[in-house]
C-alpha atoms as an extended CHARMM CRD file, in Angstrom:
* protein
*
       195  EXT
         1         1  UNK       CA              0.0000000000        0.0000000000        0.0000000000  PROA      1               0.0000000000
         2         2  UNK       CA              2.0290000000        3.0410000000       -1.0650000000  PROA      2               0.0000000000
         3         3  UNK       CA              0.1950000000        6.3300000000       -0.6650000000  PROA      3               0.0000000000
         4         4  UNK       CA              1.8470000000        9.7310000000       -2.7640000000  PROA      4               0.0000000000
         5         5  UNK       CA              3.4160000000       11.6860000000       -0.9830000000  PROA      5               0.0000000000
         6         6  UNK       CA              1.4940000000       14.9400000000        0.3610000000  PROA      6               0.0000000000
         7         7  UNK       CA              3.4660000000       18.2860000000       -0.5960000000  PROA      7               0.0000000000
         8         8  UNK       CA              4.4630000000       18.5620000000        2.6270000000  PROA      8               0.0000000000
         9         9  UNK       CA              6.4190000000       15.2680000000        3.2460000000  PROA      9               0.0000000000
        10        10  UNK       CA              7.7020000000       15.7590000000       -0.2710000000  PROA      10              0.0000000000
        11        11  UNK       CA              9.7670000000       18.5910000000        0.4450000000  PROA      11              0.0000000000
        12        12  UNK       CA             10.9850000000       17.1210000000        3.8740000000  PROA      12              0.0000000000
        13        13  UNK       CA             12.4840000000       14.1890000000        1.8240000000  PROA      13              0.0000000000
        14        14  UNK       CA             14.4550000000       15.9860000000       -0.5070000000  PROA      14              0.0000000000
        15        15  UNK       CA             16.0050000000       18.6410000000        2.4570000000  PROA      15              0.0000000000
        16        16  UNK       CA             16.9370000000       15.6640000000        4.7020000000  PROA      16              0.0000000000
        17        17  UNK       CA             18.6880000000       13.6080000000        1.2590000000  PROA      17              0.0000000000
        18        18  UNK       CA             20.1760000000       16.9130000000        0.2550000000  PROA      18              0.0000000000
        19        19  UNK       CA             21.0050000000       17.5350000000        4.4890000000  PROA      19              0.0000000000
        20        20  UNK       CA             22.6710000000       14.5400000000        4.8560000000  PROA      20              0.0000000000
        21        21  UNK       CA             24.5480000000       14.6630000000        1.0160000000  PROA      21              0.0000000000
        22        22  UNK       CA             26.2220000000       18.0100000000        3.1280000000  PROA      22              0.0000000000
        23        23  UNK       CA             27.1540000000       15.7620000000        6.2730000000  PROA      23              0.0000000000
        24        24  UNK       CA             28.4760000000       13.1770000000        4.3350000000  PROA      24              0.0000000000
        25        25  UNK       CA             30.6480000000       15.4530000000        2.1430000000  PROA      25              0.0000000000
        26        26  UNK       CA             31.7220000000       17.3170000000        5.1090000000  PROA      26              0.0000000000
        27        27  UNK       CA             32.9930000000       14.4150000000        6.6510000000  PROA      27              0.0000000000
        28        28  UNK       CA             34.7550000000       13.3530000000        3.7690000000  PROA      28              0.0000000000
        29        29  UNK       CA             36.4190000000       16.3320000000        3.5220000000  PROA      29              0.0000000000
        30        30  UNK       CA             37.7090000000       15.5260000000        7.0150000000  PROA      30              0.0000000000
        31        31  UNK       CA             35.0010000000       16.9820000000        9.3290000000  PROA      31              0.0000000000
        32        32  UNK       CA             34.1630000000       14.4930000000       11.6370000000  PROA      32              0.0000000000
        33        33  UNK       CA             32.0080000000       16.6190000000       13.7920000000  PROA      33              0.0000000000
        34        34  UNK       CA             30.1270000000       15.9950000000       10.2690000000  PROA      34              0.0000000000
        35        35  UNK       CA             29.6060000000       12.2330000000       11.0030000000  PROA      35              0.0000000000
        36        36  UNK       CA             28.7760000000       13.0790000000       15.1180000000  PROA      36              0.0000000000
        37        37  UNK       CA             25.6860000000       14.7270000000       13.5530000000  PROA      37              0.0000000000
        38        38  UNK       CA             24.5650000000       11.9190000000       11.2950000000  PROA      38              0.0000000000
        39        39  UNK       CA             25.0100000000        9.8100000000       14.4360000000  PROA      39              0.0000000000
        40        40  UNK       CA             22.7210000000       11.7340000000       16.5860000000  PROA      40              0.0000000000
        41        41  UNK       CA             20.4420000000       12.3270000000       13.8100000000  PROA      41              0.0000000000
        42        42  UNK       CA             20.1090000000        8.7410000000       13.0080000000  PROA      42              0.0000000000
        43        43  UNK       CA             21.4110000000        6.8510000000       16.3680000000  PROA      43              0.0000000000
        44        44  UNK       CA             17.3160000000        6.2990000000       17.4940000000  PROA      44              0.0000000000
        45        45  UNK       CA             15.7780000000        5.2470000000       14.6760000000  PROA      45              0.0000000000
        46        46  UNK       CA             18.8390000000        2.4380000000       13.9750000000  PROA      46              0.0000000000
        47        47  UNK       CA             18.4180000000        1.0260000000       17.5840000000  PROA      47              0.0000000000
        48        48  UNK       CA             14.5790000000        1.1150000000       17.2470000000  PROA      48              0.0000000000
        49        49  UNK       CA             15.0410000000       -0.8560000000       14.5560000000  PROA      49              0.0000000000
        50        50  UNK       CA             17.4230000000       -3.7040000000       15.5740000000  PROA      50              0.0000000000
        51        51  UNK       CA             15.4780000000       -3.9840000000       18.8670000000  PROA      51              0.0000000000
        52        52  UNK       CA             12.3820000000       -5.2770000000       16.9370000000  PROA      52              0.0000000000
        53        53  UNK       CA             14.9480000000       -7.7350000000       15.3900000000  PROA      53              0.0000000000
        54        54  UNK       CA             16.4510000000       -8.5660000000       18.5730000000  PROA      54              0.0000000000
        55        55  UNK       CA             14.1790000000       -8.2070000000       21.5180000000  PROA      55              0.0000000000
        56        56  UNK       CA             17.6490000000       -7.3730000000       23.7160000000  PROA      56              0.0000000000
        57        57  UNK       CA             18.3510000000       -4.0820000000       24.6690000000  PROA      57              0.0000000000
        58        58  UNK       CA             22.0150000000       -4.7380000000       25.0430000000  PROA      58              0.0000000000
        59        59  UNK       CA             21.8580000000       -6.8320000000       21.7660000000  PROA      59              0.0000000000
        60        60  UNK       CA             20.3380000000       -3.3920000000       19.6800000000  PROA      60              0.0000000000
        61        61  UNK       CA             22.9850000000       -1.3820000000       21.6060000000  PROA      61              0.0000000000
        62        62  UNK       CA             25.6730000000       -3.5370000000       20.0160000000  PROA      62              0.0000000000
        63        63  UNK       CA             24.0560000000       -3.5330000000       16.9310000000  PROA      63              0.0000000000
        64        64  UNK       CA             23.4590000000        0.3310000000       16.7740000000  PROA      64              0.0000000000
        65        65  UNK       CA             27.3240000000        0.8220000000       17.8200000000  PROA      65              0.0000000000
        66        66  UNK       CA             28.1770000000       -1.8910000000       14.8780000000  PROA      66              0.0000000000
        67        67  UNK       CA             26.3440000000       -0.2290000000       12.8070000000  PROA      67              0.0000000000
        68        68  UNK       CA             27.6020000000        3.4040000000       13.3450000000  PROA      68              0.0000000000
        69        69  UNK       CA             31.1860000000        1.5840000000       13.4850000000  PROA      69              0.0000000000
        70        70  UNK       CA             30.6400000000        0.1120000000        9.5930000000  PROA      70              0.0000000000
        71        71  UNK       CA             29.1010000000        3.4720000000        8.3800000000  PROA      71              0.0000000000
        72        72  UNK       CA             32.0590000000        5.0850000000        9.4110000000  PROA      72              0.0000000000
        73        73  UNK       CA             35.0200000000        2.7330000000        7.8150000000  PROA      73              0.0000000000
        74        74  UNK       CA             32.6860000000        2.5260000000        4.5900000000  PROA      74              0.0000000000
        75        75  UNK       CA             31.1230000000        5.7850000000        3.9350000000  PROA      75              0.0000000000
        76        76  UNK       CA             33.7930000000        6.9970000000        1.8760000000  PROA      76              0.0000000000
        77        77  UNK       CA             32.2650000000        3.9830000000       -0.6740000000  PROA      77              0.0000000000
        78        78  UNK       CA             28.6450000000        5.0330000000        0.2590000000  PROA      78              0.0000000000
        79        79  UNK       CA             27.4330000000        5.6620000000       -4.1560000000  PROA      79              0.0000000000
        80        80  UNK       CA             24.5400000000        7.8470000000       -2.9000000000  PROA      80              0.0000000000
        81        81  UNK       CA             22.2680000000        6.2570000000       -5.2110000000  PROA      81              0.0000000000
        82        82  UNK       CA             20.0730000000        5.5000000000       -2.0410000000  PROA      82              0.0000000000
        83        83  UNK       CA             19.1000000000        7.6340000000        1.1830000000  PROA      83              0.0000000000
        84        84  UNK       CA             21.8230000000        7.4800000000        3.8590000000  PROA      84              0.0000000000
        85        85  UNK       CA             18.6990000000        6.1190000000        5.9100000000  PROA      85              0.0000000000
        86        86  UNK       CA             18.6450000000        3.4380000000        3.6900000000  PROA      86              0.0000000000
        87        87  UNK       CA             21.5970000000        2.2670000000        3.6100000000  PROA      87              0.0000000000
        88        88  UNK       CA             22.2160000000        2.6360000000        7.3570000000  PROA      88              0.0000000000
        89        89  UNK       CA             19.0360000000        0.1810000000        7.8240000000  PROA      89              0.0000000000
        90        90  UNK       CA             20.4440000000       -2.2280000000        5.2770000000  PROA      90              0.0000000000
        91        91  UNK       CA             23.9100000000       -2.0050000000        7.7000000000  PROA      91              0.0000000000
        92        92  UNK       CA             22.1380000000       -2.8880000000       10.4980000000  PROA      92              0.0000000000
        93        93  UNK       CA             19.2940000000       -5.1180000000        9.3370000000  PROA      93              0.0000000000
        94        94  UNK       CA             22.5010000000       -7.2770000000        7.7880000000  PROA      94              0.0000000000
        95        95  UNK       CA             24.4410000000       -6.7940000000       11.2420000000  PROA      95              0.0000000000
        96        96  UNK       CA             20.4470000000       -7.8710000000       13.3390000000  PROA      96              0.0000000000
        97        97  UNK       CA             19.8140000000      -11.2870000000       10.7730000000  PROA      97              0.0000000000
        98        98  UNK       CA             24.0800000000      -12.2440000000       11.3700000000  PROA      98              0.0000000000
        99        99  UNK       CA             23.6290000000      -12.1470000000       15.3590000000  PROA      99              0.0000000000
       100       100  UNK       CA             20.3020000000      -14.0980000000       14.7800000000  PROA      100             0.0000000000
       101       101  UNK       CA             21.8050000000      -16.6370000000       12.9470000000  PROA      101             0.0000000000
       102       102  UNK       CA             24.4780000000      -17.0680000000       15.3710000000  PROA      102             0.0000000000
       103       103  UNK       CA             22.1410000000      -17.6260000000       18.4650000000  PROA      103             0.0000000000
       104       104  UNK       CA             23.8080000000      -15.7360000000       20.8300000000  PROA      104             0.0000000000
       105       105  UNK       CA             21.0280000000      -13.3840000000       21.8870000000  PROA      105             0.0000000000
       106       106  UNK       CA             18.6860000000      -13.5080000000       24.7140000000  PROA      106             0.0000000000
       107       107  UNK       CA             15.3760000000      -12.0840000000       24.8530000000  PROA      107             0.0000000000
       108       108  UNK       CA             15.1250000000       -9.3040000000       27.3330000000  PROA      108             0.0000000000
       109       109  UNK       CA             12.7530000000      -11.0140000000       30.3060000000  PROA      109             0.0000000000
       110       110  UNK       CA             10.4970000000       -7.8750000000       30.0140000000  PROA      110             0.0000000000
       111       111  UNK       CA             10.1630000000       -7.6810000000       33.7590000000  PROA      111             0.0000000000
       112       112  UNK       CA             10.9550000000       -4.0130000000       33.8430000000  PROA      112             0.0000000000
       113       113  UNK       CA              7.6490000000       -3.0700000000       31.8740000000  PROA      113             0.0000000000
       114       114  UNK       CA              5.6410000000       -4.6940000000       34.9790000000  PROA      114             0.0000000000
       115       115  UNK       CA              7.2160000000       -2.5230000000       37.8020000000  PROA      115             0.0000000000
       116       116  UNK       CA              4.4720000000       -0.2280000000       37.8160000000  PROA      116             0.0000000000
       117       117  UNK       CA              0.3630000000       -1.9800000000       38.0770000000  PROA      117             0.0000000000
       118       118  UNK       CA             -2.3570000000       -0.0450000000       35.9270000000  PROA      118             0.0000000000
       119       119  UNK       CA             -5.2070000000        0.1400000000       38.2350000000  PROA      119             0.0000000000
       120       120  UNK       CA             -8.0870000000       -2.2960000000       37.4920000000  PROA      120             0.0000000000
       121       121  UNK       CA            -10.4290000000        0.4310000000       36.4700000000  PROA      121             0.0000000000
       122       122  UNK       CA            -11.6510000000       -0.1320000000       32.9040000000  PROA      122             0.0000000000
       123       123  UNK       CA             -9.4370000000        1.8700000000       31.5610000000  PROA      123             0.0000000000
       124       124  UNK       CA             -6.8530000000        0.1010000000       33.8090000000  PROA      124             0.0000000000
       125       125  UNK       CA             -8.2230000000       -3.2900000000       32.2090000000  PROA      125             0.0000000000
       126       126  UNK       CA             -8.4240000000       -2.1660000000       28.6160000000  PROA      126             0.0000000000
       127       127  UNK       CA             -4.4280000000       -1.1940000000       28.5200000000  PROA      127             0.0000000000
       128       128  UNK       CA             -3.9630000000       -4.5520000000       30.0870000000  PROA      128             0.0000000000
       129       129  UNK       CA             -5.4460000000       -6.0720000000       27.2730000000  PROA      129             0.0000000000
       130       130  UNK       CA             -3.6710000000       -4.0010000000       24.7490000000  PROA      130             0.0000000000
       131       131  UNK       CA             -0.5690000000       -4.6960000000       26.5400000000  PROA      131             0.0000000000
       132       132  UNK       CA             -1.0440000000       -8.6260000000       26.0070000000  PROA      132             0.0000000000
       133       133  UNK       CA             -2.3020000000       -7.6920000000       22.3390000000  PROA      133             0.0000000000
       134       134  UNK       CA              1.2260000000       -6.3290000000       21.9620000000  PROA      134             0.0000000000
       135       135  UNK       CA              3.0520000000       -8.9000000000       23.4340000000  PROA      135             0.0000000000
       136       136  UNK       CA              0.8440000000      -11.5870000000       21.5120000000  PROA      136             0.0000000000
       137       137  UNK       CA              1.6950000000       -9.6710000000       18.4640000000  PROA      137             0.0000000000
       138       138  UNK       CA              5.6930000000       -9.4550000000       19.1030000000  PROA      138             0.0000000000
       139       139  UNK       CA              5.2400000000      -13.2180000000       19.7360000000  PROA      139             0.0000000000
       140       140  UNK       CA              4.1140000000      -14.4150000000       16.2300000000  PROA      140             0.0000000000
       141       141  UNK       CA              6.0890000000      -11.6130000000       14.4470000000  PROA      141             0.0000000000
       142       142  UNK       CA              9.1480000000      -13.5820000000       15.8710000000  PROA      142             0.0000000000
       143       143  UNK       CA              8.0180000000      -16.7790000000       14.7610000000  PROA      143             0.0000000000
       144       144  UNK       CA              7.8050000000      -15.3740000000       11.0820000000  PROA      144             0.0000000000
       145       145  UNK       CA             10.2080000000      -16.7230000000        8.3810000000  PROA      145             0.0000000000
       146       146  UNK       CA             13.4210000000      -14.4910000000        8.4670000000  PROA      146             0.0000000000
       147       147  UNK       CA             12.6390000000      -12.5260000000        4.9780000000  PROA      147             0.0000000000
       148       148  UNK       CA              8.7220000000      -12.3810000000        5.8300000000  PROA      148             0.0000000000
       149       149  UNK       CA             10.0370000000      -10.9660000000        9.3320000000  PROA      149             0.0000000000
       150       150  UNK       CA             12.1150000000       -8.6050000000        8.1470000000  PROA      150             0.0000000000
       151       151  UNK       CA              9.7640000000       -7.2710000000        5.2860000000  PROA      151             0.0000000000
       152       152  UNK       CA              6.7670000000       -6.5490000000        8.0040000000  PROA      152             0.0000000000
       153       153  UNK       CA              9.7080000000       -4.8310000000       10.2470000000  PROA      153             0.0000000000
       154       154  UNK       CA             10.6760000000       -2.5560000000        7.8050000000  PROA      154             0.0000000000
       155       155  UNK       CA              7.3800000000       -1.5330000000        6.3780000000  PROA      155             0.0000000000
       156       156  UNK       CA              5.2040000000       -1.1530000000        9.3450000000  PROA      156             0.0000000000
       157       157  UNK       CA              7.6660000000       -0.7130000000       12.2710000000  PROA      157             0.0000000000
       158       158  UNK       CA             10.2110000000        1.2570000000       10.1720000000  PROA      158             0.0000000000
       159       159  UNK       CA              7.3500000000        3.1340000000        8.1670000000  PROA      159             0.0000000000
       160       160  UNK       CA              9.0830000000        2.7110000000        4.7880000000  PROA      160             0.0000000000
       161       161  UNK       CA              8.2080000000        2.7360000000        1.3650000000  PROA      161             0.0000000000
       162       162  UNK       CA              8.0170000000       -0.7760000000       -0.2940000000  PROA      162             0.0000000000
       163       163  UNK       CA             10.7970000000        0.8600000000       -2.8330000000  PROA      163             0.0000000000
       164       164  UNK       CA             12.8230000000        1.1580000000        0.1990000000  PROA      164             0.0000000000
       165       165  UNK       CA             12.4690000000       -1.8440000000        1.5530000000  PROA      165             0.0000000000
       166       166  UNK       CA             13.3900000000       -3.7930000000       -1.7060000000  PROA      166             0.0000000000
       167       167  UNK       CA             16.5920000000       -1.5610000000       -1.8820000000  PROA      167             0.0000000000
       168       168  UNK       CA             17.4800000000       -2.4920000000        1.7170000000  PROA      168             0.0000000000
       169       169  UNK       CA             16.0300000000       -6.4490000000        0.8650000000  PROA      169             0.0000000000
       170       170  UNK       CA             18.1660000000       -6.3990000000       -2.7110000000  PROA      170             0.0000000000
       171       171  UNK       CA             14.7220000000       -7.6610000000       -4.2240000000  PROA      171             0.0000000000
       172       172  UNK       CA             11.9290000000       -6.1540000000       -6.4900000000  PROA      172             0.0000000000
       173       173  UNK       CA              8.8070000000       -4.6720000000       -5.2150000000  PROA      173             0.0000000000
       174       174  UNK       CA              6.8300000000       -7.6920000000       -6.2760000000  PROA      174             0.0000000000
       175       175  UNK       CA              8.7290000000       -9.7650000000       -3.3920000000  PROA      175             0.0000000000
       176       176  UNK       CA              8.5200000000       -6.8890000000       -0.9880000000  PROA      176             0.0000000000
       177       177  UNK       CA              4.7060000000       -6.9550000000       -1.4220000000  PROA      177             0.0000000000
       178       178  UNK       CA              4.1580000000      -11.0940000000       -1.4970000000  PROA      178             0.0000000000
       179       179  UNK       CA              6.4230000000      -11.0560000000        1.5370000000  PROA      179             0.0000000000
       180       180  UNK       CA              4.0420000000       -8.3710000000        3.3900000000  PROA      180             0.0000000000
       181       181  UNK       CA              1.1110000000      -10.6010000000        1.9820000000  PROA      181             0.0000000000
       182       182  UNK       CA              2.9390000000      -14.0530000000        3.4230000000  PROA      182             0.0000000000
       183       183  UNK       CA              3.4680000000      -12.2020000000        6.6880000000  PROA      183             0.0000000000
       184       184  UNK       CA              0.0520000000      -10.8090000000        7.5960000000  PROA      184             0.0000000000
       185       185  UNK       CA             -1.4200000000      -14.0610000000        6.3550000000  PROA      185             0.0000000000
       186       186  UNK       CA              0.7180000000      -16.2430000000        8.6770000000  PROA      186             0.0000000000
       187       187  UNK       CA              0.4530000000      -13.4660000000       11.6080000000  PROA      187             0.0000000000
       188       188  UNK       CA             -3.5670000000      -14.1270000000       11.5880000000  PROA      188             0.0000000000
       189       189  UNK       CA             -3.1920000000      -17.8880000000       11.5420000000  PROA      189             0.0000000000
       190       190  UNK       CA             -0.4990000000      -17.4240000000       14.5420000000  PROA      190             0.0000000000
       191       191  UNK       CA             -2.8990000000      -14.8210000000       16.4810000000  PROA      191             0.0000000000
       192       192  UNK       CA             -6.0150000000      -16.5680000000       15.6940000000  PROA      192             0.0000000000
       193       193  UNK       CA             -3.8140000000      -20.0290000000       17.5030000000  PROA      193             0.0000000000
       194       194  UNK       CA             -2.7630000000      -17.9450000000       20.5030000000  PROA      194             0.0000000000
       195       195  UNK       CA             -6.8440000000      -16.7840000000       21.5420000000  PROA      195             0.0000000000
């Protein structure tokens, strides 16, 4: 489901490409304050992202720092023929699917969302159920093949484009969208097992 862009949002895009086309010539011109700033800018969104993949806090800290690491021994080969976002998200999305493969993470126990008890008004009962709707949710997303996984991360978590995804996914828009169609499909059968 790609919607156009509103006029708005269309001139955002092209200031933050052209934005960070200044930091990263900057910084290859030896400003490294230039590459501090693309960190900052960028630093949230990356560990958002691998902490979907990962479910570890200290995992999607690594991850971010690996990622932010790679960026800056590589961006001298960066072709700019896709957003810096982009291609930061393909870094770590790479860096997220090589630490899942190698087993080594452990899913954060969670136990620090339950320190404070939502009163057991309605309101108190309806986050409650939200809360387990959530958690359900994160539950079935995990047990999604690793491509369908990853698509549904990108494009709903991530709020990309499909174009974007396929550039970070190295496929065509076609898989993008039969991956997104695989995914929700699965997720109901997996939600609909776990009422």
């Amino acid at each position: 489901m790609d919607y156009a862009l509103s006029e708005q949002q269309s001139t955002i895009i092209p200031r933050q490409v052209n934005e960070d086309r200044e930091l990263i010539r900057r910084f290859l011109e030896g400003d490294e304050t230039a590459f501090t700033l693309i960190v900052n800018k960028y630093r949230r969104y990356i560990y958002g992202m691998t902490y979907r993949f990962v479910q570890n806090q200290a995992e999607a800290d690594d991850l971010t720092q690996e990622t932010f690491i790679k960026a800056f021994q590589n961006l001298k080969k960066f072709r700019q023929d896709a957003s810096l976002k982009t291609w930061l998200t393909r870094i770590a999305t790479n860096a997220a699917i090589n630490v899942k493969k190698s087993g080594r993470i452990v899913k954060d126990s969670g136990l620090e969302l339950m320190d404070v008890q939502p009163s057991m008004t309605a309101a108190g009962m309806q986050t409650l159920i939200q809360e387990d709707r959530q958690t359900q949710l994160k539950k079935a997303i995990a047990k999604l093949p690793p491509k369908q996984k990853q698509t549904i991360l990108l494009k709903t978590y991530s709020d990309m484009t499909c174009q974007e995804v396929a550039d970070i996914m190295a496929c065509s828009i076609g898989t993008v969208k039969a991956n997104l169609f695989n995914a929700v499909r699965n997720l109901r059968n997996l939600m609909g097992e776990s009422k």
